[in-house]
Structure formats: structure tokens, C-alpha cells
C-alpha positions in Angstrom: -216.7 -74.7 169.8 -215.1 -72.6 167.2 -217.1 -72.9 164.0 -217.1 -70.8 161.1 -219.8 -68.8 159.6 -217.2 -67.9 156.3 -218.9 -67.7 153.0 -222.7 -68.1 154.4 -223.7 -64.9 154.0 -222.9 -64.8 150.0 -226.0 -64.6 148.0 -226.7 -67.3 145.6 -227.5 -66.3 142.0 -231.5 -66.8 141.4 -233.7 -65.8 139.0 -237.0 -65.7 140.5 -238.4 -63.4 143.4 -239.7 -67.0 144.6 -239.7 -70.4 144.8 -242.0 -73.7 146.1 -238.8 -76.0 146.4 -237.1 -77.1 149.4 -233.7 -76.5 148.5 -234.9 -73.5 146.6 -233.3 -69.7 146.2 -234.8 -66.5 145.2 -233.4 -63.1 144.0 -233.6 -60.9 147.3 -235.6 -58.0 147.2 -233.0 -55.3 147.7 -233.3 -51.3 147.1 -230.8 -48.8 146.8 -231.8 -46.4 150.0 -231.4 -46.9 153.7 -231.6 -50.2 155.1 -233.2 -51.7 151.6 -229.8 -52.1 150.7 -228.3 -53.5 154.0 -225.7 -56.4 153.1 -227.7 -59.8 153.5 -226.7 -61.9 156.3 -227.4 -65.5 157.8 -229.6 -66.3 161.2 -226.3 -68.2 162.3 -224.0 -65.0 161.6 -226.1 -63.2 163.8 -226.6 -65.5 166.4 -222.8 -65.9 166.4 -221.6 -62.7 166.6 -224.4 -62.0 169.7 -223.4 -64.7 171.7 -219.7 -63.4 171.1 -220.1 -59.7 171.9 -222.7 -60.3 174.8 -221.5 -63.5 176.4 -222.6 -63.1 179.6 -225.3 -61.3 179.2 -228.8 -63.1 180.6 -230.2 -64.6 177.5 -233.0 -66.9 178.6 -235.3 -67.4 181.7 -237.4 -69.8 183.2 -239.3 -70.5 186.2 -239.2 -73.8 188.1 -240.4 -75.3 191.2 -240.5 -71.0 192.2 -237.1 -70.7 191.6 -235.9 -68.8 187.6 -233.4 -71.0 185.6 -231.5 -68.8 183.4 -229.2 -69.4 180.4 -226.4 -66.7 178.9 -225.9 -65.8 175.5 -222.7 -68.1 175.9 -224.9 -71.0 177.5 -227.9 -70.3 175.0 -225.2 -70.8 171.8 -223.5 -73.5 173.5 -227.1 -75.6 173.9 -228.2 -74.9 170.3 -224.5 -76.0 169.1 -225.2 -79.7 170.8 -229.1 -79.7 170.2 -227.8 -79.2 166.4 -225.6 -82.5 166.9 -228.4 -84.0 168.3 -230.4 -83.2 165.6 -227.8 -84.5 162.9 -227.3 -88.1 165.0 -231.4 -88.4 165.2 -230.9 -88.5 161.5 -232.5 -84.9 160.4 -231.4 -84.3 156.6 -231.0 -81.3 155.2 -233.9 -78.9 154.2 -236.5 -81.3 156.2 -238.5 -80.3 159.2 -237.9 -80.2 163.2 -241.9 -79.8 164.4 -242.0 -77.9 167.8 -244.9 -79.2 169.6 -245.9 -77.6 172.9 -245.9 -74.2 175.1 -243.0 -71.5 175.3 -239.8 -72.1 176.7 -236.3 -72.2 176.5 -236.2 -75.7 174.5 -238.7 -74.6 172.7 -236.1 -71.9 171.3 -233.3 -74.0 171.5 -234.5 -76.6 169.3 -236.3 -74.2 167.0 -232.3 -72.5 166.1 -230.4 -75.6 166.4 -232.5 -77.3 163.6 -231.6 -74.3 161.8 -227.6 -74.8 162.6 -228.1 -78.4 161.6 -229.6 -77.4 158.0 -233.4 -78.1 158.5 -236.4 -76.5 158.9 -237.7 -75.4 162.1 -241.4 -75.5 162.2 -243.7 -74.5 164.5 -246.6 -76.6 165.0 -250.0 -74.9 167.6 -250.4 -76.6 170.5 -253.8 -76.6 170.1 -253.5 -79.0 167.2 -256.0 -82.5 166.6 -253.6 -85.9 166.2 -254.4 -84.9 162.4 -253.6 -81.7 161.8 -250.5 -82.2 163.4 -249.8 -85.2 160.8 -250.4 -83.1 158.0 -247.7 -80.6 159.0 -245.4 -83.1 160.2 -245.3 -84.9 156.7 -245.9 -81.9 154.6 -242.8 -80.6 156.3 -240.8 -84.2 156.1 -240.1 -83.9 159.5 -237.2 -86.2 160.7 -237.9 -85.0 164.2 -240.7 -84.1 166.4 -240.4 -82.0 169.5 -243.2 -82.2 171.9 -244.0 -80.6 174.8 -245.1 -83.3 177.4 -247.3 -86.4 177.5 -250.2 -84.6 176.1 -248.4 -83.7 173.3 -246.6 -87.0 172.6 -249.6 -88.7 173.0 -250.9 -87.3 169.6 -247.9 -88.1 167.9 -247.5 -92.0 168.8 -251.4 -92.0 167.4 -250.3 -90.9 163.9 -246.4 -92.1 164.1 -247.2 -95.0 161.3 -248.4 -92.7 159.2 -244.7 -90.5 159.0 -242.7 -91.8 156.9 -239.9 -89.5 157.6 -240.0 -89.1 161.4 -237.1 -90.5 163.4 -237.0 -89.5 166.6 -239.6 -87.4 169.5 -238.0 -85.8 171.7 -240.0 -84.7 175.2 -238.5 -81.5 176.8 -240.8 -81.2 180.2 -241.8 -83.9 182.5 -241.0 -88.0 182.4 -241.4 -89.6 179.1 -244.2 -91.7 180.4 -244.0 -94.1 177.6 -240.9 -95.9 176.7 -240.6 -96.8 173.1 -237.4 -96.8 170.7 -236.6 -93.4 169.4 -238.6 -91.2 172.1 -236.1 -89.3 174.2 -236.4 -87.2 177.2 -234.5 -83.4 177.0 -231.5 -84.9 179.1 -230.9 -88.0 176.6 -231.7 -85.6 173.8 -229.0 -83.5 174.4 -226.0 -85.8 175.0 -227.1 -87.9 172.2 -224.8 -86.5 169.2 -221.8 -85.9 171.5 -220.0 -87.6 168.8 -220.8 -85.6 166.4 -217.9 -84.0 165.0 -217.7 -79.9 164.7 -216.6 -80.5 161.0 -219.8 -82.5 160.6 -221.6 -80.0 162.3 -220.2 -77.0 160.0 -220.6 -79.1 156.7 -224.4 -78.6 157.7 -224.2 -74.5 158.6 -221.7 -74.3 155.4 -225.4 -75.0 153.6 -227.0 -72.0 154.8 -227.4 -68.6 152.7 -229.5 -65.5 153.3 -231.4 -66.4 150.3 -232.2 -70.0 151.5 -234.9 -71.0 153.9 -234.6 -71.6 157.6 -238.1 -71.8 158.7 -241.4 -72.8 158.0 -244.3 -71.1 159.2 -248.0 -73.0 159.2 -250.9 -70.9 158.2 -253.6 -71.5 160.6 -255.9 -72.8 158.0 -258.9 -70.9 158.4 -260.1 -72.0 154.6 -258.4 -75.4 154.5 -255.3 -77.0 154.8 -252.4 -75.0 155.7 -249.7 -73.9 153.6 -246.4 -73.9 154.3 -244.5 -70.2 154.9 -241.3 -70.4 154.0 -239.1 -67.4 155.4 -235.4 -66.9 154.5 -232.5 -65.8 156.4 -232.8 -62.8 154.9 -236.4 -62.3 155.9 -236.0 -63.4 159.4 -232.6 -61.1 160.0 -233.7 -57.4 158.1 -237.4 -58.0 159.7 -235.3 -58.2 162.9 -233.1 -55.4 162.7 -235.4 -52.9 160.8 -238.0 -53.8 164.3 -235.3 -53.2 166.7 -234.5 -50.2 164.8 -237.6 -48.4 164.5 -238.6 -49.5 168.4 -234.7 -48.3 169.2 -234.0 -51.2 170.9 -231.2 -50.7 173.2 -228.6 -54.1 172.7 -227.9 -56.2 175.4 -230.9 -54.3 177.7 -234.3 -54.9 176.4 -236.5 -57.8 178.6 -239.4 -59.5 177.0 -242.2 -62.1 177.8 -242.7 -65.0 176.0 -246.3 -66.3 176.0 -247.9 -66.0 172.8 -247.8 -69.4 170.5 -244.0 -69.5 168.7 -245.4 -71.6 166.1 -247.1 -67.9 165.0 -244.4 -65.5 163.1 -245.1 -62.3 165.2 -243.8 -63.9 169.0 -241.5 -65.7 166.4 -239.8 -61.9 165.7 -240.7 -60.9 169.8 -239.2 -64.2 171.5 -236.0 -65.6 169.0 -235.5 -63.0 166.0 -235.0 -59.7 167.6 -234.0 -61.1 170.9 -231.1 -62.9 169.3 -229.6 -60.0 167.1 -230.2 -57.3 170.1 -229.1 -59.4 173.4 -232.2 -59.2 175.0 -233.3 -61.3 177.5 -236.8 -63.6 177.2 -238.5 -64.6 180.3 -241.1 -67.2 179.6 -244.4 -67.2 181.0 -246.2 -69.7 183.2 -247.8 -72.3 180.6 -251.2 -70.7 182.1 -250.3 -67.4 181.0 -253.4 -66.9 179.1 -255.4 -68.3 181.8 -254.8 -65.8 184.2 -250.7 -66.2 185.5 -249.4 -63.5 182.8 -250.5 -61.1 185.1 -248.5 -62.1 187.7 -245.5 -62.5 185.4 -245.7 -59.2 184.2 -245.3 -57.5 187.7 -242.5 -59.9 188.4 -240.5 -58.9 185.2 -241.3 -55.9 184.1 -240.8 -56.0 180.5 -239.4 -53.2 178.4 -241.7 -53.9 175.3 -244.6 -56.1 174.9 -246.4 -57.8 171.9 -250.4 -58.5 173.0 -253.3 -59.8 170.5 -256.6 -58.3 171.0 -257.7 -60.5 173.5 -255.0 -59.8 176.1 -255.3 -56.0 175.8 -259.3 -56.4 176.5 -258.6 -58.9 179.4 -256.6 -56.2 181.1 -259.3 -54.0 180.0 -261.8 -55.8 181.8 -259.7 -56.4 185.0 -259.5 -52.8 185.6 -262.6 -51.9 184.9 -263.8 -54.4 187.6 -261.1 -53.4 190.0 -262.1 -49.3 189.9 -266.0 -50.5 190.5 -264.7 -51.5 193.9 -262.6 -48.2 194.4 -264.1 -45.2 196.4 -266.0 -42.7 195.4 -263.1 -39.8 195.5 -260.6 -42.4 193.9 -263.3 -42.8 191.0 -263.5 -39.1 190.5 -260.2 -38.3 190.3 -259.5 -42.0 188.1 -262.5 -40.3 185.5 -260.6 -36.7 185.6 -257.0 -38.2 185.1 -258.6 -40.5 182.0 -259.5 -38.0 180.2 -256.2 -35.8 180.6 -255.1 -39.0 179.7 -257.1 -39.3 176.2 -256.0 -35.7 175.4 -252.8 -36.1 175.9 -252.8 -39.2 174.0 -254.4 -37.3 170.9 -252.2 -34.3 171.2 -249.2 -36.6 170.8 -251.2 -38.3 168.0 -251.0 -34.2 166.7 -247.7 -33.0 167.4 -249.4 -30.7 170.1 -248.3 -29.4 173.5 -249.8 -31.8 176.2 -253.0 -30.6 177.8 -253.2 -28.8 181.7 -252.7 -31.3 184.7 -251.1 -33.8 182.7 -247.9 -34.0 185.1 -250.5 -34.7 188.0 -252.2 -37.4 186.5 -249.5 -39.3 185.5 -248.1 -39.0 188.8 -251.7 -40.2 190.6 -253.3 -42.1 188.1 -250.9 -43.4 185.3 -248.0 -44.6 186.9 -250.2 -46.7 189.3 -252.0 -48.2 186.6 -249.0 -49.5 184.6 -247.3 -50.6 187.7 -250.3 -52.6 188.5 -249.6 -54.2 184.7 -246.3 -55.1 185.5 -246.4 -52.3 182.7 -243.9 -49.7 184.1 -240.8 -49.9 182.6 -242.8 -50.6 178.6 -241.3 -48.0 176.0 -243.7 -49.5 173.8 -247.2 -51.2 173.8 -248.1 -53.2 170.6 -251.1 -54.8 169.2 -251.5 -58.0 166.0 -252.6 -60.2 164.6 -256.2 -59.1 164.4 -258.2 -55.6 164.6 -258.5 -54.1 167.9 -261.3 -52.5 169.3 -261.4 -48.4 169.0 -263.0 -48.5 172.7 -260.2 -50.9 174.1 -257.2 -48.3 172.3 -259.0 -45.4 173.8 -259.0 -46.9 177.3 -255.4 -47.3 177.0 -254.8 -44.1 175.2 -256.8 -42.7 178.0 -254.2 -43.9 181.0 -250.8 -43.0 178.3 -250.1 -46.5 177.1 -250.3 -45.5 173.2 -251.1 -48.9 172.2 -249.6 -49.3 168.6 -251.4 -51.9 165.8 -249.2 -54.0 164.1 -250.0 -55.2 160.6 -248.8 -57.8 158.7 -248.9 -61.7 158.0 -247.0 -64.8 158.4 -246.3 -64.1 154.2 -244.5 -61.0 155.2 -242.5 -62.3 158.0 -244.7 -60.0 160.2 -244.7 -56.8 159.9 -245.4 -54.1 157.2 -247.3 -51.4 158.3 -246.7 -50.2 162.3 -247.6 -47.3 164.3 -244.4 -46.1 166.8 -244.3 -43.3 169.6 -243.2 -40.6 167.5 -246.1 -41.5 164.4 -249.2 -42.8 165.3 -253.1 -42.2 164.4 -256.0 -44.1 166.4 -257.5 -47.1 164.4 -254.8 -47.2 162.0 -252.1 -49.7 161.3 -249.6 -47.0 161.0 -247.3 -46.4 157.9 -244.9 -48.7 156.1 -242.1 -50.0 158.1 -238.8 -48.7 157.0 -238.0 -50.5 153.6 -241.2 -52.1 152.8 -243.6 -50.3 150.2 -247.2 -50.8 149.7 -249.8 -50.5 146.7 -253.1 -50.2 146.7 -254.8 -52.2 143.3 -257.6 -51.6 141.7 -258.9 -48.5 144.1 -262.5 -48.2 144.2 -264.0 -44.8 144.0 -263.4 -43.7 148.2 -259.5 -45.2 147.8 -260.0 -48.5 148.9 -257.9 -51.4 147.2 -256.1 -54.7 147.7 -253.1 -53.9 149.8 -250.0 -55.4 147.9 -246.6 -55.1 149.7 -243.0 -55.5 148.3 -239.9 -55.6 150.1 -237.5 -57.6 151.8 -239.9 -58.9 154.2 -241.8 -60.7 151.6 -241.9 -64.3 151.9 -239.9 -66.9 149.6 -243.1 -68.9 148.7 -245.1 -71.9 149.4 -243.7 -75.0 149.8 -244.6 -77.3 147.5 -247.6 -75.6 146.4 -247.2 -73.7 143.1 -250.6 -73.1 142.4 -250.9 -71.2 145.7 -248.1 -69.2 145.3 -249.1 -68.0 141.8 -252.1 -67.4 143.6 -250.1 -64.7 145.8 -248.0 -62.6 144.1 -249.9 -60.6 141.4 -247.9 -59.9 137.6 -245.2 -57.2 138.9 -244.3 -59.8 142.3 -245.9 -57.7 144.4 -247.5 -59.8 147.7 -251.4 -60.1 147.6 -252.7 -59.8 150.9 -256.4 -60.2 150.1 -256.7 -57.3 152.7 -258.7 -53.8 151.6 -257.5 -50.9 152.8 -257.2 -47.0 152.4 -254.8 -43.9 153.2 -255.9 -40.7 154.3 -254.0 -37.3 153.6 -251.1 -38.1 155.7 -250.5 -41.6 154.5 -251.7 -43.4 157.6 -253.1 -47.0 156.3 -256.5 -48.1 157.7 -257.9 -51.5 157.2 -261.1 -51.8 155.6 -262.3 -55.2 154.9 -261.1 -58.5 153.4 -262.0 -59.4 149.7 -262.6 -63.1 150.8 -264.9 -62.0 153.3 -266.7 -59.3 151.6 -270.6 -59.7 151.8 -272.1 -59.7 148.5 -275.7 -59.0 149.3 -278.6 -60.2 146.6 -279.0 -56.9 145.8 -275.5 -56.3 145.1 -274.0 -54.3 147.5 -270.5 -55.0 148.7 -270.2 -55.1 152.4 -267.4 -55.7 155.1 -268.3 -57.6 158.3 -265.8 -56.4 160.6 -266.8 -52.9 160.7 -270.8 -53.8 161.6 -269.2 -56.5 164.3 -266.8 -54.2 165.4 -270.1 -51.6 166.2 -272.6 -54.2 167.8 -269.8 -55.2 170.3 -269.4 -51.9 171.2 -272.7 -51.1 171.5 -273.2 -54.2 173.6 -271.0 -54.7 176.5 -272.4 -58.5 176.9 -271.0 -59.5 173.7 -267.9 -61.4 173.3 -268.3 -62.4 169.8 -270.7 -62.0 166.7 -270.6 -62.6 163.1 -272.6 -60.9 160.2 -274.7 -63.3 157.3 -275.5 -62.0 154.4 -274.1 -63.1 151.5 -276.4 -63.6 148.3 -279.3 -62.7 151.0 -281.5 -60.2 150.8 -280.5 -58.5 154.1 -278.0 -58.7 157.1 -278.4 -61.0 159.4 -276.0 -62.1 163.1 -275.2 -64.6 164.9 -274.2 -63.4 168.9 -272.6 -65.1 171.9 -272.8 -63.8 175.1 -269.9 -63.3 177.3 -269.5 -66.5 179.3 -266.9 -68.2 181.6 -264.2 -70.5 180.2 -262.6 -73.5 181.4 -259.2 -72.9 182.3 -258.3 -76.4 181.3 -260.0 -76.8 178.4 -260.5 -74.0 177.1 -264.7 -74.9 176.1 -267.5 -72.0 177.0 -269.3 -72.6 179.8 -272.8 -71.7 180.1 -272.5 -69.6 183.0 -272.1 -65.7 182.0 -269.2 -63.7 183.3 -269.1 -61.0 186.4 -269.1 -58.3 183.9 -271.7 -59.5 181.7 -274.2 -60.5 184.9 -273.5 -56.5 186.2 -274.9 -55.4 182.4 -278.0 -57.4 182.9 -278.1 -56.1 186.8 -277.6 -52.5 185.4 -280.5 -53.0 182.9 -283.3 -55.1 185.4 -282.3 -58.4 184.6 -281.5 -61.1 186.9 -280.0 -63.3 184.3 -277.2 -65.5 185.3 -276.7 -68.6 182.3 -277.3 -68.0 178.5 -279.9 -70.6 179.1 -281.6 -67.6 181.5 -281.9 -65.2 178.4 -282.8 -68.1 175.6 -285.0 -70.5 177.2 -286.9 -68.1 179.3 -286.6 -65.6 176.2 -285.4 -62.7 178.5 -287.4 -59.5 177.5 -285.6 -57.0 179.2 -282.0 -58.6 178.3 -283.5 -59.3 174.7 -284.9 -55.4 174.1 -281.4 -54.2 174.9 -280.0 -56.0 172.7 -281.8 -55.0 169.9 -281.6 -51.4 171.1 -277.9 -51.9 171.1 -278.4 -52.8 167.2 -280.4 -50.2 166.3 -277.3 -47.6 167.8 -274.7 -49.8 165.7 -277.6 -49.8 162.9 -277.5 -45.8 162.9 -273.9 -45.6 162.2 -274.2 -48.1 158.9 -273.6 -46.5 155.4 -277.1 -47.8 153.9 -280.0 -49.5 154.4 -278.7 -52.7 152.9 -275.8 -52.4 155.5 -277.8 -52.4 158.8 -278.5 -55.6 160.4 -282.1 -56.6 160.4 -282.1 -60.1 162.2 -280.2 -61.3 164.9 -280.0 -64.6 166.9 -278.3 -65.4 170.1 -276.7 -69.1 170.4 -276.0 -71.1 173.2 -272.5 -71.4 172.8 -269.8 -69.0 172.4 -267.3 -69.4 169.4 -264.2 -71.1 170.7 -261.0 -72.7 169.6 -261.9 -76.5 170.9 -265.7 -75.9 169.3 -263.4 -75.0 166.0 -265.2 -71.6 165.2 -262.2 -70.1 165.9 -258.4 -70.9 164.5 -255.4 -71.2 166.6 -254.4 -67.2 166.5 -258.1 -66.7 167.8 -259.3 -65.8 163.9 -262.7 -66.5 162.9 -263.4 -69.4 160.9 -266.5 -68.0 159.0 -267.3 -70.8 156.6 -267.5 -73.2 160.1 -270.1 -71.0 161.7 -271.9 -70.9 158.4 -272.0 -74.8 158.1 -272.6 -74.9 162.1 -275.1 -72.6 162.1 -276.9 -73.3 158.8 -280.4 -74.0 160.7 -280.5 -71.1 162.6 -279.4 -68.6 159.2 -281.9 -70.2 157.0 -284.7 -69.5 159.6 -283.9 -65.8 159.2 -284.2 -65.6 155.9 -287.3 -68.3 155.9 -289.4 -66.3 158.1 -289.3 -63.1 156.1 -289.9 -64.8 153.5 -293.2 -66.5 154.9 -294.3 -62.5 155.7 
């Protein structure tokens, strides 16, 4: 198929930084050194010239009945050339939406790039979305076409079909279509379907693209309401990509990836299709269990050369080693608890530009090695860490073994990334410094440095859709992008996260207060915690909410009441035989109950004031979870839920002093 990418990459004249229309352009935000001013090109150019350079190179993996189907670059262009046709006979117009539905894999990429070929929008949609919230992105996207992973997932779609004026076609990409209705196809049909699509019809719709247009559409996770439409330009999704593989250096056609984090979020966007497509690198998808307890196995199977983990992940591998050197022998532990903390000195004489400390060549050969073969780890030039804070204790443990796990920070606004710490520059608990073109300000610094972290750059998002009042909302008088983030620099211009304005505790007495730090301390403290969150605005003191660490439902995903291995070897280690929550709040465990509030009292010690230490504190039954809806799709907390949820059990804390 020979079609031409001639004239796409011209700008278009705008004159705004941004825009809420469909069709919309916006000046790009270009600088004068280094890659600021690298010449703008298309998503399709790229694409293009990859699949031309590295034609046979592995592009795409996937593993079925045990056995891996892969796809070239050649194949991988090919597919999204006919899923574009496809697209174009289902009856997708220009500048409307393609909603991908379902877990990882290589349709899931396909379809997400040859809606973009075609002239529409690809959007991601979380496959842990209700029937209605995947309505309302579906028709605030006008999408002509819904891709869905299975029967599940099509399920939700035929319940709010009458209600989509715009929607087509479905298309089902694993499994039978169990349900046979007009305009539902199956991946097979799907893909022959616009075979009579012309290539001049098909290059009338890429002859629309620009790197000043949009090509995707990115859902917030609507943590305080409905969720606004991202839109990202060529532009964005192509210099994100290339200053990432540049800073990483990225070797082309020989990096390997796993995909397992939701697509429909913008960082495994930039992991699994942006940088993979303008480097040649190959993406193995995970098992759809990954999180569940197959990424493991994946891992050692593959071998990645980079990999992308939130929080959660890095603490899950956390945890399964700490169980598995419990077991180990006594001389294995020694020398595991020597090696560690060669390991942590080394990691913070790298941190300091300082010669490595003695027996470092030993450990790594007996300890560290092991330990990232056992991840599956081994062959990782780089260990990263988004989309929410990490844990000091968690990056220590790595630090500790020589994985320098780097944060990455950023938001779906900024196509990612902004700030990241690499190999060669990185400080413990920060985010890092700017990413090579992108600049930061700090408004309206309070009297220790701390401000509203504003970025600028060619990162920064095009706008809203549709939703001016939001997007005037973001960009403050000069265009710079409001992140509602507070943070600081030290001397050496590392950035370090200090709060969020929205979330800032205004106590009755007027002090300003950031949760995250206090939650941050009382799960450290407290090895049995797996969430908490603090209460306290317009009260007269701090108050928390706690879960306890409890098993999960592989299926479903909902907290059982059962506690976890590690959690029931905390209450062994401190007298208790506890085994349920129920065990510690019905029978109102002392012993577990005392160390708890010990545990506050040492996170309590480490608070800046009186009015920041947490003088009440309430176990509930049930741990925060994404089905129970305290927690958004990316794993974020959803504080105003837990304050309606939870509304009896705060106003008791604040009742009962009062009746004192």
C-alpha cells in the first residue's frame, strides 16, 4: 500500500496556544534550543517511516493457547492500514471517536492507530468502567465506533446503545461474539470489512492530519466529576516520544517492553504505542491477569529492557520478596542484609557522584543479579515509577538491591511526562528535573518555596474538548499549564512534590495541611496498612480513616475480609492471633489496636505542629477499592467519596470530643 504522508507535517497557522474544538489548531509551543525547536511531525510520518526502515523487525507479541503470535513492523502497518478502511466503511467521520474498550493487546493498538490513519480520534476508555460512564465518554467523544474487548465488555455497550446517537458499529476483538445483532462484528469480519475501500479514499482521510491537530483523546479518571476530555496533538504524542527515548537512550529497533498497564491512561499510552512506534521496539502483552499475579511470570519470560510500574506493582514485588527471604536460611539472610545495605550505599553514592562503596562487585554478583533475575528484571536499563507518589521505604528497598527506581511526573494534560529522574541524575523522593524542553514555574511561592507547579512546553496539551470553562480553568494569564500540584526545589533544582491545592486541609484553626505526607508516615509506621486517608478540613483537629491489609478477589477485584499473610505475621510478631478485620473490630483487639496507635504516635513525632498530628483514628471494615468506588481507575483516591461514605464514622470523631 503505497500512501503518502506529503504535506502532513506542515503546521497550520493558529492563533491560540489552545483550543476546545474538534477540528481545532493551536500555535505549537516551539523554542529556539535543542529539541524545543525540532521540526513538527505527524503520528502517521513516524509510524511510516518505522515500519519502512525496520520492516522485519518484531513489532508486536501475544500469547495464545501457550503459544506467542507475533506481528512485524511490516505486518503491524499493514493491519492498521486495513483496520483504517474498516474504520472508514463502519462509517467513522472525521474528528469523531473510536472507544477502545477492554485489556491490552495487539488490537487494542491496532485499532487505537488506525482510527488515527482514518482521521478520528482514538480514545481510550478503562475497562473498569459502569454501562454509564462508558456512555458518557462514548457520546462526549461522538464515537462512530466502539471497540470492546469481549462479552463483558459488549455487554455494557448493548445496555446504553439507544442512547448513542453517533455509534455505528462494535466491534469484538477476543472470543465469539455471543450475541448476534446488526452492526456487531467479530475481529475477523472487522478486518475484511472495508476491503473496498479505496487507498485514495484512505489518504483523503490521512491528507487531514497535521502536527498541530488532534489525534487522541485521553479521559481523565474523574476523581471530582465527570471526565474531561484530553486532547493531545501529533505534535504532543511525537516530541513526548522522541525526547523519552532520548533521555532513556533507547537503542532503535532493540528495546522490549511489557504491556500491562490500562492504554486508556497516557503514560502506558507513551510505554506501549508512542515510543515503541518511533523506536522499533517490540511490545509483548501481558496475560489479562497481569495484575492479578501472571505479570510475574511474564516478566521472567521476556525480559524487558525498560519497564513502567505504578506504585502498587513496585510494592507487590516488594512484598513477594520480603515473604520469599523469611523462608531463606539463616546464612542466606545474613549475607541478603549485608549485600542490601552495600546496595543502599551504592545507590546513594550514585545519587552523589561518588566512587561506589567496598564489596559492591561481590554483592552484585551474590545478591543483586539473583534478585533481578528472579523479576524477570535482568536485562532493565531503567526502572520507572507514575502516576502516583511512591513510598520512600518501597524506593529504598529497591535502591537497596541496585534497581534505582526513577519517579515519573506528569499528567494526562502534559502528555505524560515533565519532570523525570534518569541513571545519570537522580535524588530519592524526588520527581527529578524537567525533561529536556519542558520548563516549569513555581506561582505564588509561599515562604519555604512551595508553589503551584505550572509547566510550558511542547508537551502541553491542546485543551478540553468542548469544555471552555475548564480549560480557562487550566492555563493561568501567560498559557502556562496549571497543575494544581505544590511543589518545591532544593539547591540543585531537583523538584519534590509537596501537596495538592485541591486537597489541602484547611483546619478550623487555619492551618494549611497536606494529607499525603501524614498518610505517607502512618503506612510506614504501620506495616498492616494498606490504605488511610486524613479528615480534617474546617475541623478542629486531624482525624483518619485506616483499612487493614486484606486479600482480594482475583475476579472481582472487591476486599475480602480475610487479612493478608503479611499482615497476619505483623499481628503474630506483636501477640495477636488475629486473622479477619472482623477479629480486630468486633472483638476490639487490644494488642493489635495499642499498636496501632503507637504506630501514630511515631508518624505523630515526625509532624510539623501540633495541629498537624493526627489525634483520632478509626479502622473500617472494608478496604478502599476500585469496585467499592473509593478509588479511581489509575488506583487514585477519590477523597470526596470516602467523605460522603464515611460521613458517620467522621462526625463521631469530632462529636465525641466535643461531648468532653
Amino acid at each position: 500500500m503505497n500512501l503518502s504522508t506529503s504535506g502532513i507535517d506542515e503546521v497550520i497557522p493558529a492563533d491560540s496556544w489552545s483550543t476546545t474544538k474538534r477540528d481545532g489548531t493551536v500555535k505549537i509551543r516551539m523554542g529556539t534550543k535543542g529539541n524545543q525547536a525540532d521540526k513538527p511531525v505527524t503520528l502517521i510520518t513516524v509510524f511510516k517511516k518505522t515500519s519502512e526502515r525496520a520492516p522485519n523487525h518484531l513489532a508486536l507479541a501475544v500469547k495464545r493457547d501457550s503459544i506467542w503470535k507475533k506481528w512485524t513492523y511490516k505486518q503491524y502497518y499493514a493491519d492498521v492500514c486495513a483496520a483504517a478502511k474498516s474504520f472508514i466503511k463502519l462509517g467513522l467521520e472525521a474528528y469523531h471517536g473510536v472507544g477502545i474498550l477492554g485489556f491490552n493487546s495487539p488490537e487494542w493498538l491496532i485499532s487505537d492507530l488506525g482510527c488515527i490513519f482514518a482521521g478520528g480520534f482514538a480514545t481510550g476508555i478503562y475497562a473498569t468502567n459502569t454501562p454509564e460512564a462508558v456512555e458518557y465518554v462514548a457520546k462526549h467523544s461522538e464515537a462512530n465506533v466502539l471497540v470492546v474487548e469481549n462479552n463483558q465488555q459488549l455487554q455494557k455497550i448493548l445496555k446504553v446503545w439507544p442512547n448513542l446517537p453517533c455509534l455505528r458499529a462494535v466491534v469484538q476483538y477476543t472470543g465469539e461474539v455471543a450475541e448476534r445483532k446488526d452492526n456487531v462484528y467479530s475481529w475477523e469480519e472487522f478486518m475484511k470489512v472495508g476491503k473496498d475501500v479505496t487507498d485514495q479514499q484512505l489518504q483523503e482521510r490521512i491528507n487531514l492530519a497535521r502536527p498541530n491537530k488532534c489525534c487522541t483523546l485521553i479521559y481523565t479518571s474523574g476523581t471530582t466529576g465527570d471526565p474531561k476530555g484530553v486532547m493531545l496533538s501529533h505534535d504532543n504524542a511525537t516530541w513526548v516520544a522522541v525526547a523519552i527515548a532520548t533521555m532513556f537512550k533507547f537503542v532503535f529497533g532493540s528495546e522490549v517492553i511489557i504491556s500491562y498497564l490500562p492504554l486508556s491512561h497516557i503514560a502506558a499510552q507513551m510505554m506501549d504505542i508512542l515510543i515503541p512506534v518511533t523506536m522499533a521496539s517490540a511490545v509483548y502483552f501481558a496475560q489479562p491477569d497481569a495484575l492479578k499475579g501472571s505479570l510475574l511470570g511474564t516478566l521472567q519470560e521476556v525480559r524487558p529492557t525498560g519497564f513502567f510500574g505504578v506504585p502498587r506493582v513496585w510494592e507487590k514485588f516488594y512484598e513477594g520478596i520480603k515473604i520469599k527471604a523469611r523462608s531463606s536460611g539463616a546464612l542466606k539472610k545474613k549475607i541478603g542484609m549485608w549485600a542490601k545495605g552495600v546496595g543502599l550505599k551504592g545507590s546513594h553514592a550514585m545519587m552523589n557522584k561518588q566512587s561506589m562503596p567496598f564489596g559492591w562487585g561481590l554483592a552484585n554478583t551474590l545478591v543483586f543479579k539473583k534478585a533481578k533475575t528472579a523479576l524477570g528484571l535482568d536485562r532493565c536499563r531503567f526502572f520507572m515509577s507514575g502516576a502516583a507518589p511512591i513510598m520512600k521505604e518501597t524506593l529504598e528497598f529497591f535502591y537497596s538491591l541496585n534497581m534505582q527506581l526513577h519517579e515519573v511526573y506528569g499528567m494526562s494534560e502534559s502528555t505524560g511526562p515533565h519532570t523525570v529522574g534518569c541513571n545519570e541524575d537522580f535524588k530519592i523522593c524526588s520527581v527529578g528535573h524537567n525533561f529536556p524542553g519542558s520548563e516549569t514555574k513555581l506561582a505564588n511561592p509561599d515562604e519555604d518555596g512551595n508553589g503551584e507547579i505550572c509547566m510550558w512546553g511542547r508537551h502541553v496539551f491542546m485543551g478540553y474538548l468542548n469544555a471552555p470553562e475548564k480549560n480557562n480553568e487550566i492555563f493561568d494569564e501567560e498559557n502556562w499549564l496549571k497543575t494544581g500540584d505544590l511543589g518545591k526545589h532544593d539547591a540543585q533544582g531537583f523538584l519534590f512534590i509537596t501537596g495538592r491545592i485541591k486537597e489541602l486541609i484547611i483546619t478550623a484553626g487555619g492551618e494549611n495541611i497536606a494529607p499525603v505526607p501524614m498518610e505517607d508516615a502512618v503506612k510506614e509506621a504501620l506495616p498492616c496498612i494498606n490504605n488511610c486517608m486524613l479528615i480534617g478540613d474546617k475541623r478542629k483537629f486531624l482525624s483518619m480513616i485506616l483499612c487493614l491489609k486484606v486479600n482480594v478477589d482475583a475476579d472481582t477485584a472487591e476486599p475480602s475480609n480475610n487479612l493478608t499473610t503479611d499482615c497476619k505475621e505483623w499481628c503474630k510478631s506483636i501477640g495477636s492471633e488475629a486473622t479477619t478485620v472482623e477479629d480486630i473490630i468486633d472483638k476490639k483487639d487490644a494488642v493489635v489496636l495499642k499498636a496501632i496507635q503507637d504506630g501514630i504516635d511515631r508518624a505523630n513525632a515526625k509532624s510539623v505542629s501540633r495541629a498537624a498530628k493526627v489525634q483520632k483514628w478509626s479502622i473500617i471494615p472494608r478496604d478502599f477499592s476500585i469496585p467499592g468506588g473509593e478509588l479511581g481507575p489509575t488506583l487514585k483516591l477519590r477523597r470526596p467519596v470516602v467523605t460522603k461514605m464515611y460521613k458517620k464514622t467522621i462526625d463521631a470523631f469530632y462529636t465525641e470530643a466535643e461531648e468532653k
